[in-house]
C-alpha positions as CSV (number, residue, x, y, z in Angstrom):
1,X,0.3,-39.6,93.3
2,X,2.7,-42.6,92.8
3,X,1.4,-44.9,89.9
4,X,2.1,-48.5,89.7
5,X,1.7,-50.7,86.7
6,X,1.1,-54.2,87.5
7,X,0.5,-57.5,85.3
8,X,-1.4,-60.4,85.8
9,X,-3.5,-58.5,88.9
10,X,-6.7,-59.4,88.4
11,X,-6.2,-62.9,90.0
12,X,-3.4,-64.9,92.5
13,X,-1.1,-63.1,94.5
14,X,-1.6,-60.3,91.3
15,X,-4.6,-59.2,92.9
16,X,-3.2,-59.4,96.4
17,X,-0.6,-56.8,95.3
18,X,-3.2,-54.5,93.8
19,X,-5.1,-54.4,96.7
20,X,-1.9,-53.7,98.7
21,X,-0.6,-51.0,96.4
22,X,-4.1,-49.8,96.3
23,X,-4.6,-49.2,100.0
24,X,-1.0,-47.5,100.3
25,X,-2.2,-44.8,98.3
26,X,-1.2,-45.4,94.8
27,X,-3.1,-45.4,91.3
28,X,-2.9,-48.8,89.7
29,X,-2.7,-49.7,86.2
30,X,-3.6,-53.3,85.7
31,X,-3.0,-55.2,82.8
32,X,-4.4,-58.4,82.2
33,X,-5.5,-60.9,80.2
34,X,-9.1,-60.5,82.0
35,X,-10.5,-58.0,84.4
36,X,-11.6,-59.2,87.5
37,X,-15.3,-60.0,88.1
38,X,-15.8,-58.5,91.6
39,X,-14.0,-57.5,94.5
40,X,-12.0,-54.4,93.7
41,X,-11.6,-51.6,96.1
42,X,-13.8,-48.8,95.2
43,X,-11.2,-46.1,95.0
44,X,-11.1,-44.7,92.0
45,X,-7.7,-45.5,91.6
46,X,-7.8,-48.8,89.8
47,X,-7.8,-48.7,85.7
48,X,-7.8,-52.0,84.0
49,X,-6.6,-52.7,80.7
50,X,-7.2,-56.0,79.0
51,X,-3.9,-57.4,77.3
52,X,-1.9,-60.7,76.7
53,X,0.9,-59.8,78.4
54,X,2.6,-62.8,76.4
55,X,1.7,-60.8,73.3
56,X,4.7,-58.2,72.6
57,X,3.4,-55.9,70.2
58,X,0.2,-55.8,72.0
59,X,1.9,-55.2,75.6
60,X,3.8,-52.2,74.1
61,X,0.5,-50.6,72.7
62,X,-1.2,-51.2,76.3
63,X,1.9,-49.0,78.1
64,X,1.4,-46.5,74.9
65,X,-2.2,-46.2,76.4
66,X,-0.9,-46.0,79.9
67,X,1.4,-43.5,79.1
68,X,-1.0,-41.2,77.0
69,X,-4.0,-42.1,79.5
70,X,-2.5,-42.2,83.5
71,X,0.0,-39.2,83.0
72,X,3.0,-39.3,86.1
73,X,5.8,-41.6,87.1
74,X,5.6,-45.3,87.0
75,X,7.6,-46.1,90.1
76,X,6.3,-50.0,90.1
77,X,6.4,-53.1,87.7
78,X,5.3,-56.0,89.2
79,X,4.5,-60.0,87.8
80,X,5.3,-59.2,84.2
81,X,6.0,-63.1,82.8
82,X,9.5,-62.5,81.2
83,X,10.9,-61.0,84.4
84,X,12.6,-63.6,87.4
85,X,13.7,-63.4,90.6
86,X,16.7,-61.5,90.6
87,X,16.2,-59.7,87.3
88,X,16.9,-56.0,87.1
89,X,15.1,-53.1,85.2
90,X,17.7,-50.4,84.4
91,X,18.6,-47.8,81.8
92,X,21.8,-46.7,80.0
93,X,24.5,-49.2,81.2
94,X,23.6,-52.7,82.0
95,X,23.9,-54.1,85.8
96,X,25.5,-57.3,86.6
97,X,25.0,-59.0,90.4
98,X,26.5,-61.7,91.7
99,X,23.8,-64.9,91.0
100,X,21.0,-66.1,93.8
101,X,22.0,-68.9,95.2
102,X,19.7,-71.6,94.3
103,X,19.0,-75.1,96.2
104,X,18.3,-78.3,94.7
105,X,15.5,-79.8,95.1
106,X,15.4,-83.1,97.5
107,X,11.7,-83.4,98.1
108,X,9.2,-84.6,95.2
109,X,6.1,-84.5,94.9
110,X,3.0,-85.3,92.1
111,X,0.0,-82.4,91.8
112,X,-2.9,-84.2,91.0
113,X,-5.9,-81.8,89.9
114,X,-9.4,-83.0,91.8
115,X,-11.7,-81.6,89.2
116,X,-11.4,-80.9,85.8
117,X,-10.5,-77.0,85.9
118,X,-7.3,-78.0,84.2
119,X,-6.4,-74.2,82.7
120,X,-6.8,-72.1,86.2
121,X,-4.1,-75.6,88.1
122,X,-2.0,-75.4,85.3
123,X,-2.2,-71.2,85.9
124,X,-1.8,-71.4,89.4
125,X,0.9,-74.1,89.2
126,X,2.7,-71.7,86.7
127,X,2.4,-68.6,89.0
128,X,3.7,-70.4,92.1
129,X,6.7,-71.8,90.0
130,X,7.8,-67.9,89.1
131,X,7.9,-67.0,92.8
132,X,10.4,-69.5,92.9
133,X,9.1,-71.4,95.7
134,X,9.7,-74.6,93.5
135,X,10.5,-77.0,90.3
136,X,8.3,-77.7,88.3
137,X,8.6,-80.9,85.8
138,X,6.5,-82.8,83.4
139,X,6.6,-86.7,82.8
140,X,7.6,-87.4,79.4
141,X,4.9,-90.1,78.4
142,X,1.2,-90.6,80.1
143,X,-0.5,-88.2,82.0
144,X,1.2,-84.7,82.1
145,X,0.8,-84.3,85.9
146,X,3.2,-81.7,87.2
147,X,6.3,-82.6,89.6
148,X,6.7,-80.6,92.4
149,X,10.2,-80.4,93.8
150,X,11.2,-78.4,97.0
151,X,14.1,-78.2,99.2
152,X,11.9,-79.5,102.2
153,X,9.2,-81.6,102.5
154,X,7.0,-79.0,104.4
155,X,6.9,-76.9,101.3
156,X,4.3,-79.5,99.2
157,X,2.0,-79.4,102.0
158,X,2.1,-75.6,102.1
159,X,1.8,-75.7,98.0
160,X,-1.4,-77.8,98.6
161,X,-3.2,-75.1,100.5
162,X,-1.8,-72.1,99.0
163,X,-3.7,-73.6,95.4
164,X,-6.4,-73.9,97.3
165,X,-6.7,-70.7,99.3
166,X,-5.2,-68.5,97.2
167,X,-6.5,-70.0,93.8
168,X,-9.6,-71.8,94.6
169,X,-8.1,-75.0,92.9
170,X,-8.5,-78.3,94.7
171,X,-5.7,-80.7,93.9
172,X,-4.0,-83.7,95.9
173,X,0.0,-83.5,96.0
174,X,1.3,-87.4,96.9
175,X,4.9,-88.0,97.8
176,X,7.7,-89.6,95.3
177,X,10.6,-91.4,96.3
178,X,13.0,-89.5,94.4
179,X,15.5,-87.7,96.7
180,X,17.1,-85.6,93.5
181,X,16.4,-84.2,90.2
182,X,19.7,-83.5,87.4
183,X,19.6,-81.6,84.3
184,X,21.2,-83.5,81.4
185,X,24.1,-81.6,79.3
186,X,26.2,-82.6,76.4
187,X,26.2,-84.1,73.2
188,X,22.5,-84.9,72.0
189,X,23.1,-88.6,70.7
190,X,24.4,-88.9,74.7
191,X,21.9,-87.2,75.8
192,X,19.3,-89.0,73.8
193,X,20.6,-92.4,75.3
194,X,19.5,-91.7,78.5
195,X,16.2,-93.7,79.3
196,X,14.5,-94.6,82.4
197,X,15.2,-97.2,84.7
198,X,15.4,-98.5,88.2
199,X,15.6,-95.6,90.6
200,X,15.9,-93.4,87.9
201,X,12.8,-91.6,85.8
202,X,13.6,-89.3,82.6
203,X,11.3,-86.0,82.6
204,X,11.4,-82.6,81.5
205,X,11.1,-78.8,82.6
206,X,8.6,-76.5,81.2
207,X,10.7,-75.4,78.6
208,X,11.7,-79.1,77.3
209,X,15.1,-79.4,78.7
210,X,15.6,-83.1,79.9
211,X,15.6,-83.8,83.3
212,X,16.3,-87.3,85.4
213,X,14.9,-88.4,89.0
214,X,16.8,-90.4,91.1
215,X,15.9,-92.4,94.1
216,X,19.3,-92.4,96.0
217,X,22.7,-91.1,95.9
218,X,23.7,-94.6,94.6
219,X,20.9,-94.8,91.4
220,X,22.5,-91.0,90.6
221,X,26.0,-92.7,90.6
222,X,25.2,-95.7,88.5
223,X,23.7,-93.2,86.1
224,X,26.8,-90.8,86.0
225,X,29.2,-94.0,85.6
226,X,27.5,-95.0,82.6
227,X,27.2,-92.4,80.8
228,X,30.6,-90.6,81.3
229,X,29.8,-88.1,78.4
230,X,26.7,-86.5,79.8
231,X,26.9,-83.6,82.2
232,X,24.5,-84.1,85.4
233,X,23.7,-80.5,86.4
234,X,22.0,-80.3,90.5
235,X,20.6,-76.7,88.9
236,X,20.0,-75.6,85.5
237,X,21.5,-71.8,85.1
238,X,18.6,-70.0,83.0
């Protein structure tokens, strides 16, 4: 029987793959942060084990216990946080492939959460970021409300109902009038400089890397003209 270990299954698009993997026959090895409450397919094939998959040391114990517990090949890895679209598993010599392209965004748009279930948004926010469907970036001062940016404008609405539907979370995404987003390189006093101003906001990615909005082709200019020794990156290469 083909096993599959998958991470982060017990909730999202996770569970979705369980269930999938589940009813093509395999034997599933779920770890997770949390079990899930209710719903799983009563086939005997489903083991949960409860790890932060964030946690190193502890992640390596839980595929010790897989190993010793659910003998047989693991043919499947699937939503493990450190892994991206693109990335390859391999051993003996490393693999190289030519990059993804990736778009910039054009489209902007602000997630504003309706209630106050602030850790399963920021979850689900974070989960739809890794499938790549998006940018995600964080205003620098006030309120920490996520910045959605997509290559079409069609993509926030379908963000809106895909938190909802998919994660149960009820939130409001309302337009922006930027029209681009650049990643700021180079010298840290330059970078540092940079503030907002008209047409232009100064954010930052998950990981802290600053990032300007622009409003037009003509705000990005001004911008780029007055700073000469800052690099304006469309895409930031991981």
């Amino acid at each position: 029987m083909r096993r599959v270990v998958v991470t982060g299954g017990s909730g999202g698009i996770g569970r979705r793959v369980v269930d999938a993997f589940l009813a093509d026959g395999c034997h599933v090895v779920d770890l997770d942060i949390r079990a899930r409450v209710a719903g799983a397919p009563a086939t005997g094939r489903l083991d949960e084990i409860e790890v932060d998959v964030s946690d190193a040391p502890a992640l390596a114990d839980a595929f010790r216990r897989v190993d010793e517990a659910f003998a047989g090949d693991v043919v499947g890895l699937v939503g493990h946080p450190e892994f991206g679209i693109g990335d390859t598993l391999y051993a003996g010599q490393a693999l190289k492939y030519p990059a993804i392209p990736r778009f910039p965004a054009e489209h902007f748009g602000v997630a504003r959460l309706r209630d106050v279930r602030f850790k399963q948004f920021d979850e689900a926010i974070r989960q739809l970021e890794e499938e790549g469907l998006m940018q995600v970036l964080f205003p620098t001062i006030g309120r920490r409300e996520p910045i959605l940016g997509t290559v079409g404008p069609l993509q926030l609405e379908v963000l809106a109902v895909r938190l909802q539907d998919e994660y149960n979370v009820a939130a409001d995404i309302d337009s922006l009038s930027y029209t681009a987003a650049r990643w700021l390189s180079g010298p840290a006093d330059k970078v540092g400089a940079l503030s907002s101003g008209a047409g232009s906001r100064l954010v930052a990615d998950r990981h802290g890397r600053p990032v300007m909005l622009f409003e037009s082709e003509w705000a990005l200019e001004y911008v780029q003209r007055n700073h000469p020794d800052v690099t304006f990156l469309a895409v930031h290469e991981d």
